[in-house]
N, C-alpha and C positions, 0 to 999 in steps of 0.2 A: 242231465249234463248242462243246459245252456241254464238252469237256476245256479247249479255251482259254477257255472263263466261270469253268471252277474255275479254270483257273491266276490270270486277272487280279483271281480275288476272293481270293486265298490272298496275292497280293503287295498287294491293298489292303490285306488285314488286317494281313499283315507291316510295310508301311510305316506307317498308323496308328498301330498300335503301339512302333513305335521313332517315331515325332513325340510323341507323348505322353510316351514316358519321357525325351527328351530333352528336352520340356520341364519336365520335372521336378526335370532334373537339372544341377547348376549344372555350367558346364563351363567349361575354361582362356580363352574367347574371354570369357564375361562375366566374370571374376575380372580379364584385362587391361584390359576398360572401364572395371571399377569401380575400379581404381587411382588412376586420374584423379582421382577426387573425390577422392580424398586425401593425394594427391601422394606415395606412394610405388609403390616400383620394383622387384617380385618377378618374377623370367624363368625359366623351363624348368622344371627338374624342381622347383624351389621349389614353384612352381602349383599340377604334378601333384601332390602329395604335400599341399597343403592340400586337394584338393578332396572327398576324402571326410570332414573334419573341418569344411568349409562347408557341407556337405548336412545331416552332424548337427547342428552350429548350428541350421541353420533347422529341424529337425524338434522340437528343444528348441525352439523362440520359437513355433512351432504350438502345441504341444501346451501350454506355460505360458499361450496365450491361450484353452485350455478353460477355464483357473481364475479365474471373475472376480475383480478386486480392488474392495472396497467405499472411497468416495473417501478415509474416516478413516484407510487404511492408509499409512504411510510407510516409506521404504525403511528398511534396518537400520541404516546408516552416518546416525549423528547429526552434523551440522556444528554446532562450539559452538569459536567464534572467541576464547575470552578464552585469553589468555597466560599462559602460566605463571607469570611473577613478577606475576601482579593477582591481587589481596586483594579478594572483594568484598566492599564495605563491608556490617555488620548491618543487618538492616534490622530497624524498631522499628515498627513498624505504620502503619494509618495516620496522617497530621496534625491536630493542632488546627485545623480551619478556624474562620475567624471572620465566621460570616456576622453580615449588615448588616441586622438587624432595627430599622434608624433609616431604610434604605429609605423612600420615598414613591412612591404612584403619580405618573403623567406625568400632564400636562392632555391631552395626547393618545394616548389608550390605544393606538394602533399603535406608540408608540415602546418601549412594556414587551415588544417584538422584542428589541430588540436591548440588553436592559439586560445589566449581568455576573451572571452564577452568582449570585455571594453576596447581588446585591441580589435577582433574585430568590427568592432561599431565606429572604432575612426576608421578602420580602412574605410569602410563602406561610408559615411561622414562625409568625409575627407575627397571621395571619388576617386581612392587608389585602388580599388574593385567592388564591381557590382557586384548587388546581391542576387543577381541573375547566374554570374558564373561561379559565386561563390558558393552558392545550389547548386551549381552542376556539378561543382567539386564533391559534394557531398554523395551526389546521387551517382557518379562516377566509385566511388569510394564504395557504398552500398552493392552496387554490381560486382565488383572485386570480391569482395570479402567477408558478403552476406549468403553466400552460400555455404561456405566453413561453420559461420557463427550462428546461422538462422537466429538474429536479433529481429526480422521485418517478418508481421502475419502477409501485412500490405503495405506498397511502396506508392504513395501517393504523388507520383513525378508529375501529371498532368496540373494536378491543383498546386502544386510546389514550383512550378514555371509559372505559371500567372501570377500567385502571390510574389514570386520574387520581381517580375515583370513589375508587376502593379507598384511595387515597393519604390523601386530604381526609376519611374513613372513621376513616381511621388515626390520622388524626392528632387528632381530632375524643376519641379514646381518650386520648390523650397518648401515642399512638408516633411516634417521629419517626427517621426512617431516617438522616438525617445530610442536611448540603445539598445532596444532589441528589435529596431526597423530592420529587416532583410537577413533575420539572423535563421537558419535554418534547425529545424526541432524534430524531433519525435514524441510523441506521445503514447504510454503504456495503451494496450486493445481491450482496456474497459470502458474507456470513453468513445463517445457516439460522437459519431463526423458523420453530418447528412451525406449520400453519394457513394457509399463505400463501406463493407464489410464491418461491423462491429461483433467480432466471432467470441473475444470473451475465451481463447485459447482454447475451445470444448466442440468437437466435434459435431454433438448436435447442433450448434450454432453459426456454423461457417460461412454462411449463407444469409446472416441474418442481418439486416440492413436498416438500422432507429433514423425513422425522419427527426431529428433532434438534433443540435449540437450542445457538447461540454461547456459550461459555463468558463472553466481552467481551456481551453480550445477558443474559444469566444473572446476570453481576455487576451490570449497572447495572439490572438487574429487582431486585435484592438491597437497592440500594441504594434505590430505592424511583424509580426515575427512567421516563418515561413512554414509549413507545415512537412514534412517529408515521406511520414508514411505512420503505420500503426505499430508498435514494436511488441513482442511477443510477449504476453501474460502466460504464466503457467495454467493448465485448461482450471477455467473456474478458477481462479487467483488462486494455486497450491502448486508451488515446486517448480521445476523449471520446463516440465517434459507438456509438450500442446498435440494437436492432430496433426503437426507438420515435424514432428520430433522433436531433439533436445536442443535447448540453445547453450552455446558454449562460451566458457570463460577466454575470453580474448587471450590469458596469459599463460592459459594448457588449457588447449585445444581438446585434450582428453577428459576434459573436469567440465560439470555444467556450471554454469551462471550460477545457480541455486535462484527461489525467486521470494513473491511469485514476477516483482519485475525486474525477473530476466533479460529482457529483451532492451531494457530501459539500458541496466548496467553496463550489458555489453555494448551495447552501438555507441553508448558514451564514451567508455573506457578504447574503443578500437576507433573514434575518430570516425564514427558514423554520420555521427550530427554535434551539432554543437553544443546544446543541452538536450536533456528529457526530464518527461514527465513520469513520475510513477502512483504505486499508488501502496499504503501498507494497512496490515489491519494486525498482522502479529510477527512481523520482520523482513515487510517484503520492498523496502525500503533500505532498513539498514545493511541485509544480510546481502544483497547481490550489490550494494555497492563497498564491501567488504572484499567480498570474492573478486570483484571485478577491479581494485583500486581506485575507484571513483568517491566522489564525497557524495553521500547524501542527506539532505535534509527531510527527516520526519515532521511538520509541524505540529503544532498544539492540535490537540482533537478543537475544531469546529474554525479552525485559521482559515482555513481551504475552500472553498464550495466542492463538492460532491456530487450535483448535479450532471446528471448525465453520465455518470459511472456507473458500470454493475455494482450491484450490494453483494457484498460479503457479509457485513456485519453493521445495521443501519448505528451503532454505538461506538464502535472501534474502527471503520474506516475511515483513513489520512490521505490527502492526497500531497503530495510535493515534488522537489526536483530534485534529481539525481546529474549532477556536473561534473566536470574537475577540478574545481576549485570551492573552498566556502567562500570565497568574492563572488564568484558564477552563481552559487548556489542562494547567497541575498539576492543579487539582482533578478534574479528571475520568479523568487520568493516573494519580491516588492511588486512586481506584476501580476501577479493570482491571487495575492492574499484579498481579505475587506469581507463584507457582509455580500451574501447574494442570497435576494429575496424566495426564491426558488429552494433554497437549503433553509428550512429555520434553525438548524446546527450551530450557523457561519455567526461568527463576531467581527468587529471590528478593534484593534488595537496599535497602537503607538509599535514602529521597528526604524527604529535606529540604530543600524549597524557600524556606522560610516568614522565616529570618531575613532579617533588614536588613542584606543585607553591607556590608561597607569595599570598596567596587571597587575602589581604588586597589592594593590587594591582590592582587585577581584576578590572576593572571598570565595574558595572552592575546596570543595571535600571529594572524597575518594571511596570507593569500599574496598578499605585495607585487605578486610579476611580473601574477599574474590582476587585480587590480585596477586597475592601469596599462595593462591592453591593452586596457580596453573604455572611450572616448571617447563613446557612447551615452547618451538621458537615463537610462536605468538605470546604467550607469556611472559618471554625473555624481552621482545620487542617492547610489551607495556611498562615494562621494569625501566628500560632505555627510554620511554618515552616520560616516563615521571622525573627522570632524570634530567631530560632537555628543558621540561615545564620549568621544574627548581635554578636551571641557569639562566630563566626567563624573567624569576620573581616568582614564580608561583608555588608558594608551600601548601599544598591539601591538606584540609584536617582529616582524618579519619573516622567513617559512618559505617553505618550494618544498611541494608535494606531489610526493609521492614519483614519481620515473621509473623508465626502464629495466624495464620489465617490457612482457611482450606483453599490452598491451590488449585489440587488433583480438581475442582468442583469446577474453576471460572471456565473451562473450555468448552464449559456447557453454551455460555451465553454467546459466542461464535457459532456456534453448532448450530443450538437453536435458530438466531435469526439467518442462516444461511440456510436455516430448514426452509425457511418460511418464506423466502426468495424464490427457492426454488422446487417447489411445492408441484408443481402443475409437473415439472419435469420430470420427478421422482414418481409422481403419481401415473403416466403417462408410459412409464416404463424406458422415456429418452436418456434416464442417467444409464443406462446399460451400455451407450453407443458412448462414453467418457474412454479416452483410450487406457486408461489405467483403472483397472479395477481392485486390486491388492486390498490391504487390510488399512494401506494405511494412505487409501487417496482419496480424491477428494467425495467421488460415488458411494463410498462404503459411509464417509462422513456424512451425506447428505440422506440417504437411508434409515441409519441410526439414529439420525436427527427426530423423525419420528418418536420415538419414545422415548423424551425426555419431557417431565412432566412442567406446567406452564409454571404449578408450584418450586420445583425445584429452582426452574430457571429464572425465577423471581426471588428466591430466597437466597440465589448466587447473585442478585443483584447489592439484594441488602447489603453482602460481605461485602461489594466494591467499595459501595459508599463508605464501607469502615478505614477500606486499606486506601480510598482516595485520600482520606481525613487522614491518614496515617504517613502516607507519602509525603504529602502537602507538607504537614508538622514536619518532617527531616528534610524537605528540600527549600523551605520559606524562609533558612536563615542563612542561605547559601545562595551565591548566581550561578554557578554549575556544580555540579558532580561528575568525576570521571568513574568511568566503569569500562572492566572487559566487555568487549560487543559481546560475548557468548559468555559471562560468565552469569552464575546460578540462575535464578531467573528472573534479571534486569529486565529484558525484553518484553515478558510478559503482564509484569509489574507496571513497567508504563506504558504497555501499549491502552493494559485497562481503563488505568488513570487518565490516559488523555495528555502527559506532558509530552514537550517535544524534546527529540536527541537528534544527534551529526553525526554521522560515522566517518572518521577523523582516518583518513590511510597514514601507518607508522612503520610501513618498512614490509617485509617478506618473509616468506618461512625457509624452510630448506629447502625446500624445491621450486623459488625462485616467484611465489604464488606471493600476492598481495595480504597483509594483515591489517586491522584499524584497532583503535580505541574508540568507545564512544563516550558523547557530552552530554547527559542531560541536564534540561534548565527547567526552572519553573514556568507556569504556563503564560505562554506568550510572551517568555524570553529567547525569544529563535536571535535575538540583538546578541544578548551575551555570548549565546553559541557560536556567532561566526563573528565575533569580536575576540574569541581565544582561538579557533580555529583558522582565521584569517591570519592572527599573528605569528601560530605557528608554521605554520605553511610560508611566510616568509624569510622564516628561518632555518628549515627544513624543508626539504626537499623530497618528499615519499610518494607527492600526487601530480596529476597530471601528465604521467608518464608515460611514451610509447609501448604499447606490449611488446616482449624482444617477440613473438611468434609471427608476430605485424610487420619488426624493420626487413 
């Protein structure tokens, strides 16, 4: 009996043992499963002969996940979209603004919400009010009607008195930072503010606090402009819903923001703050200042510094502002643009918005086919808005956006580098605590992300470079293009490419809800764009407007 106990404890231990190292060890039956995902077709001795080149793979991606990565790090390959035959233009610093120190206060101090920049930079100027109470106005404002709109992750009031204090200080001395001294802001909750939650809209991260500051935070601290609080990112820059719930379109209160900066659009649009910042990488820029009636500026991939944002996508993330005005929306543009050594993305170039063009000049094109397919009151409104152009001078030629390339593929190269941002988190098992888990959020995305191959997502890079070259040739003999903000896929098209758009507000739907047209220009024409958007806007009247859910 105990020679038969050694024997069946000697074949335990033998069989044990070979289960363990077979599971260790990748073998020809899962190399033929995992084909699948990828749709190709290796058979026999092919297999056998990868498979000790699979084991070492995976012994390399163990062992590179001893070495942590701190988030500042980006991979080595820089994406920097400008073409060869582009000249960028010099850039001459910043512009002469001319602020409006003939400004008056309103009879009703709630309306100095929603005044432009320059008016309030003469009050403030001028000493018809501090920038002390005209932050309180704001942060008053916030209290009211930041519990409807959940625009704020965090309200930054104690650092928003000092600043405005310091400002009113300053100026009290005779220094005056330029027109955005004492101007009160928020900034989208991807950017790092030493002192205070940078949560990144994502429940595992509520708590999480970057001794850092945003380069785009740093400059308009420079500029002497007041900080208010953190405004709500959709969790993980997707959509508008966070760990604090949904943020809401100031103008139905039933309908969200859309994002992922939500939080930017609405506190702009409802008179929260005076400007924001956002941030886009596939519409999250244009579309909640769509929703919201607000203007915003996308700029040129690599305008912006980056620095001290979450990555989304270290190729396709934009940072800019979201205002009421394309006046608002230059001047604060002239403030965070330039090169910052910290991004090697960032360029420098020539913006000059300032003159009074001849529009009749402008050369600009349209995509006829997308404007004629959509019969919708947004539709209707673009149809009206081509119309007000042409009483402007301005006749658009009519263009295609570029085809023939594999779309359905580019949403790999998002995916992928948001794999790889957030890597630790997926591996960790903290994307499960995401409050949205569906098919179609951001958890299920970053999951996924795993198995797309480095190949693939390198062979979606080649197509960019084609349809970059391809873009470029249709928009090189033009200074804008108009387009439906939603119509085929404008958005994706140049979120790839890197050019910059404005999402232009042109009136309402039937239910009383904000609609826009948008502008693109060639790269590092953000000049043109608020050189037809500024003119229109003084012609018409669609932006800037009180939400009725507000009066």
């Amino acid at each position: 009996m105990k020679k038969h106990g050694w024997l069946i404890l000697f074949i335990g231990i033998i069989f044990g043992f070979t289960l363990a190292n077979s599971a260790g060890r990748i073998t020809k039956k899962q190399v033929i499963a995992a084909q699948n995902l990828f749709g190709i077709n290796f058979e026999g001795k092919a297999i056998e002969t990868m498979l000790a080149y699979l084991s070492s793979n995976r012994k390399g991606y163990e062992s590179m996940r001893n070495f942590p990565l701190e988030n500042a790090v980006s991979p080595a390959l820089i994406f920097d979209p400008i073409p060869v035959d582009y000249q960028l233009p010099k850039n001459e610093g910043l512009n002469d603004w001319k602020i409006n120190e003939a400004a008056e206060l309103p009879e009703n101090f709630e309306d100095l919400a929603f005044y432009p920049l320059l008016d309030l930079a003469g009050l403030i100027k001028s000493g018809k009010i501090s920038a002390l109470n005209l932050t309180k106005l704001y942060l008053e404002r916030i209290k009211k009607y930041d519990e409807q709109l959940k625009a704020f992750v965090t309200v930054t009031e104690e650092l928003a008195l000092n600043q405005a204090q310091k400002a009113d200080e300053e100026l009290a001395k005779g220094i005056y930072r330029g027109p955005l001294h004492g101007i009160p802001y928020g900034v989208k909750d991807l950017a790092a503010v030493p002192g205070y939650p940078t949560t990144w809209g994502a429940a595992p991260y509520r708590e999480q606090v970057l001794d850092q500051k945003a380069t785009v935070v740093q400059k308009l601290e420079d500029a002497g402009a007041v900080l208010l609080g953190k405004l709500v990112s959709g969790s993980l820059a997707r959509g508008d819903v966070w760990f604090g719930g949904k943020t809401k379109n100031p103008w139905d209160l039933e309908q969200g923001a859309t994002g992922s900066s939500a939080g930017s659009g609405a506190a702009t649009a409802a008179g929260l703050v005076a400007f924001s910042i956002g941030t886009e990488t596939l519409g999250s820029i244009i579309s909640p200042s769509t929703r919201t009636g607000s203007t915003g500026l996308r700029p040129t991939y690599g305008a912006v510094s980056k620095q001290g944002f979450m990555v989304l996508s270290w190729s396709m993330d934009k940072v800019g502002p979201i205002c009421r005005s394309a006046e608002d929306c230059a001047l604060v543009f002239d403030y965070i643009r330039g090169i910052d050594p910290l991004d090697r993305t960032t360029k420098e170039a020539s913006f000059k918005p300032l003159s009074d063009p001849d529009l009749s000049q402008l050369k600009v094109a349209y995509f006829k086919e997308l404007f004629e397919k959509d019969s919708s009151a947004t539709g209707q409104n673009n149809q009206r808005t081509l119309e007000e152009l042409a009483q402007m001078g301005i006749k658009p030629v009519p263009v295609n956006l570029p085809g023939n390339f594999p779309f359905e593929a580019f949403d790999i190269i998002l995916r992928a580098e948001s794999g790889a941002f957030f890597d630790e988190l997926v591996r960790s098992g903290g994307v499960d605590l995401l409050v949205e888990q569906h098919e179609g959020s951001r958890a299920n995305s970053l999951r996924q992300s795993r198995f797309i191959p480095a190949v693939e997502y390198l062979q979606a890079n080649r197509h960019r470079t084609l349809l970059i070259e391809a873009f470029h040739q249709l928009v090189k003999a033009y200074d804008l293009i108009l387009s439906p903000t939603y119509g085929g896929n404008q958005l994706l098209q140049t979120n790839l490419t890197g050019h910059p758009a404005l999402s232009l507000p042109n009136g309402f739907d039937e239910k009383g809800r904000p609609t826009s047209i948008t502008l693109v220009a060639n790269y590092f024409g953000e000049d043109k764009l608020i050189m037809l958007a500024n003119a229109y806007q003084k012609q018409y009247r669609y932006h800037g407007l009180v939400p009725s859910p507000l009066k």
